[in-house]
N, C-alpha and C positions, 0 to 999 in steps of 0.2 A: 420529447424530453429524455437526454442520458444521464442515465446515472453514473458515477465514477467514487467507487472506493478507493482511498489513499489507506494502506496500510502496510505493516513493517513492523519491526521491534523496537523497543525502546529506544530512542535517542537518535533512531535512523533518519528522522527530519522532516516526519510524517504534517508535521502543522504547518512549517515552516514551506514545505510545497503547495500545501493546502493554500495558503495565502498567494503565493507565488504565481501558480496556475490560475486562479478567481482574476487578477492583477490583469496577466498575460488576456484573457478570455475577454475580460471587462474593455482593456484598451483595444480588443479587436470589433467593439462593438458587440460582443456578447453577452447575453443576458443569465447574471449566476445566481443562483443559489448555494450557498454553502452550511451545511448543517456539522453541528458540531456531537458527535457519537460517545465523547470520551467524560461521562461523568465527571473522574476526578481531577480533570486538567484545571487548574487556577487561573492561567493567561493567556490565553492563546491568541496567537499575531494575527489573529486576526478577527473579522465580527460577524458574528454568528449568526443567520436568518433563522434558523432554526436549531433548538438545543436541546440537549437531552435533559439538562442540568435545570430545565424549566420544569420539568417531568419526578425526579430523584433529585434527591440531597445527601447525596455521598458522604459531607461530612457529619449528616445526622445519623445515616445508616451507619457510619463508622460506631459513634457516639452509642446510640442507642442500643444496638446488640452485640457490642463490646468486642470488633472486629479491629482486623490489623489492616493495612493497603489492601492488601492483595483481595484479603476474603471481603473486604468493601467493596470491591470494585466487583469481583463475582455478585453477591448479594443484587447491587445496584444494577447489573444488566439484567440480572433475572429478574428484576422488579419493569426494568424498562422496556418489558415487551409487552405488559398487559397495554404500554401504550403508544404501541408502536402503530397504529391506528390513525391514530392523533398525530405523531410524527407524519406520517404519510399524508394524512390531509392538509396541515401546514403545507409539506411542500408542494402539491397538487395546488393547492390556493395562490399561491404566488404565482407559480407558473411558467417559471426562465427555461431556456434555453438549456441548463448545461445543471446540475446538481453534483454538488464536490462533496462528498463526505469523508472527514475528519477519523476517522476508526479509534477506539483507544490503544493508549501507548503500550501496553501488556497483552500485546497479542496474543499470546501463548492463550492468558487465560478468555479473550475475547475469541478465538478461532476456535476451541479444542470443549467448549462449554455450548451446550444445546442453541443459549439465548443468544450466540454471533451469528451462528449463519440462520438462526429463523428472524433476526432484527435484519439482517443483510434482505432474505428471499422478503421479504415483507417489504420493505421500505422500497426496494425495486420493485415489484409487484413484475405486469409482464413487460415493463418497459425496459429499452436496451441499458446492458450495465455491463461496466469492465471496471477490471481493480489493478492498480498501479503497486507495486509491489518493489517497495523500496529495499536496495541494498546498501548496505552502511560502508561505504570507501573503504574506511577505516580496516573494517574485518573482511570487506573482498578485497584486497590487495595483495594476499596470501593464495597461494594453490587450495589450501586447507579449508581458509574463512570462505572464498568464492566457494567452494563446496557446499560447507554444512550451511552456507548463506540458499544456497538454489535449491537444495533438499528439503529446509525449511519451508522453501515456496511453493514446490509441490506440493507438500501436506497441507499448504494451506488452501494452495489452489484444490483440494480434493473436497475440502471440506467448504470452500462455497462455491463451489462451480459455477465462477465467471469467467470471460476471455480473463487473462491477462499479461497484463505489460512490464516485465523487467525492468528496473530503473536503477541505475549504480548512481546512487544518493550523494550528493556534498564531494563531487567528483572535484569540486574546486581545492581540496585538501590535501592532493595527492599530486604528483605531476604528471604533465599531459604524458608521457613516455608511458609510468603506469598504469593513467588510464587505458590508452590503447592497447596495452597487454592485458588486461581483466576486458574489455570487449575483446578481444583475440578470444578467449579461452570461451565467451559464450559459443561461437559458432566454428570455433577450433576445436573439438576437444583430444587432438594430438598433439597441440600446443602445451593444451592443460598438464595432459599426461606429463611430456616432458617438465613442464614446471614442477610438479610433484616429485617426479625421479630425482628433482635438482637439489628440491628444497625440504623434503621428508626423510622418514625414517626410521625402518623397524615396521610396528604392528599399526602406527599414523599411517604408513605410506601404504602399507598392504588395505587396512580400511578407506582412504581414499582413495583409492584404485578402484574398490569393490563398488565405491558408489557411484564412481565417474561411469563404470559400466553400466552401472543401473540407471542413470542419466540417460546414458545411449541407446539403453534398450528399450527406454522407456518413448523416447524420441524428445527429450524434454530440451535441446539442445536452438537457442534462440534469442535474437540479438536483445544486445543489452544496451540501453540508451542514458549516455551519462547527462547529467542533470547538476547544474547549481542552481539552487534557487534561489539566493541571497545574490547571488549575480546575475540572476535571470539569461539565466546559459543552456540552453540547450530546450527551451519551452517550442519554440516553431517545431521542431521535431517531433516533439510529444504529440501536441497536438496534432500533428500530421497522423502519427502512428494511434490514437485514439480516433482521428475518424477515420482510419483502414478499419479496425477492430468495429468501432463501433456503427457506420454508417456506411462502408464500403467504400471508403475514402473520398466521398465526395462530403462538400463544406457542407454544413449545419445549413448555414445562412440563403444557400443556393436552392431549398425545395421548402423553405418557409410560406 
């Protein structure tokens, strides 16, 4: 059984793959489970085998201890590891092939808060788990957003220590020219540099310089795999690069 974290920041398209990928898995004859992580979400595109929101009622917690979004949504995951237990055995019961989890949309406070990465190490237990790590077109399409987009992702990758997979999110939004130039800059970073000298300035340009080094130094430098999901673009590849990461690139299906 893999596990797979889909997470990102707000609006990066975190559900929307979520569906996407289950879709892609399902018509290869794979068998999914997809659990839903995010309390507060109202619609999500897709249907949930397992959910937290079964667990917490977000908009009671709101309600009853007179909290805004934000400090609901904290509340509600501190609440959601006394049952995280219960989550786990759900999906242990079912039993698929491939387990997609849903992350909530405020990463900030899901990653950087005790109850993310102990709901994360729990709910994988010691099965294999990698986290796909969405970037938002939108804001990597700049020397700058590509930055403070991958530095993000380190902090996050620190704080739950999975493999993880780069993804330039909703690549359908930008044109293909751009796109190839934000993958340049993952495993270029003298490309980068130059985009930055092009397109910065001042005490911007000098602090993204200082982190692109830090990137480098760090070795954090590693391709980035564009993805539409609403066009179902770019999923064989994922998948490809989820069973490098996760099984040693040989298929799922082949040592059943």
């Amino acid at each position: 059984m893999f596990f797979i974290f889909v997470i990102g920041t707000a609006g990066c398209g975190k559900s929307v793959l979520t569906a996407a990928l289950e879709k892609w898995l399902a018509t290869s004859e794979l068998a999914v489970t997809v659990v839903n992580l995010d309390p507060g979400v109202e619609d999500p595109p897709y249907t949930s085998d397992v959910d937290i929101r079964e667990y917490v009622n977000y908009g009671q917690v709101m309600h009853e201890f007179g909290l805004g979004p934000n400090g609901a949504l904290v509340a509600s995951l501190d609440m959601a590891v006394s049952h995280v237990d219960d989550l786990r055995e759900e999906i242990i019961d079912i039993g698929r092939d491939y387990v997609i989890i849903d992350c909530p949309g405020q990463m900030e406070l899901f990653a950087y808060r005790n109850s993310g990465p102990l709901l994360v190490s729990s709910l994988r237990n010691y099965d294999p788990a990698a986290s796909l790590y969405l970037l938002d077109a939108n804001i990597a399409r700049t020397p700058t957003g590509y930055l403070s987009s991958m530095l993000l992702g380190i902090s996050i990758n620190i704080r739950f220590l999975l493999p993880q997979i780069s993804i330039l999110s909703k690549a359908d939004i930008i044109s293909e020219e751009k796109v190839q130039e934000v993958i340049s800059w993952s495993t270029n970073p003298f490309l980068l540099q130059d985009a930055l000298d092009m397109t910065a300035e001042g005490m911007i340009k000098e602090y993204s310089s200082s982190i692109l080094r830090i990137l480098e130094d760090i070795g954090s430098g590693t391709s980035l795999f564009p993805i539409s999901a609403k066009q179902m673009v770019g999923m064989e590849t994922l998948y490809a690069e989820i069973q490098r990461v996760l099984a040693g690139g040989e298929d799922y299906l082949t040592y059943e």
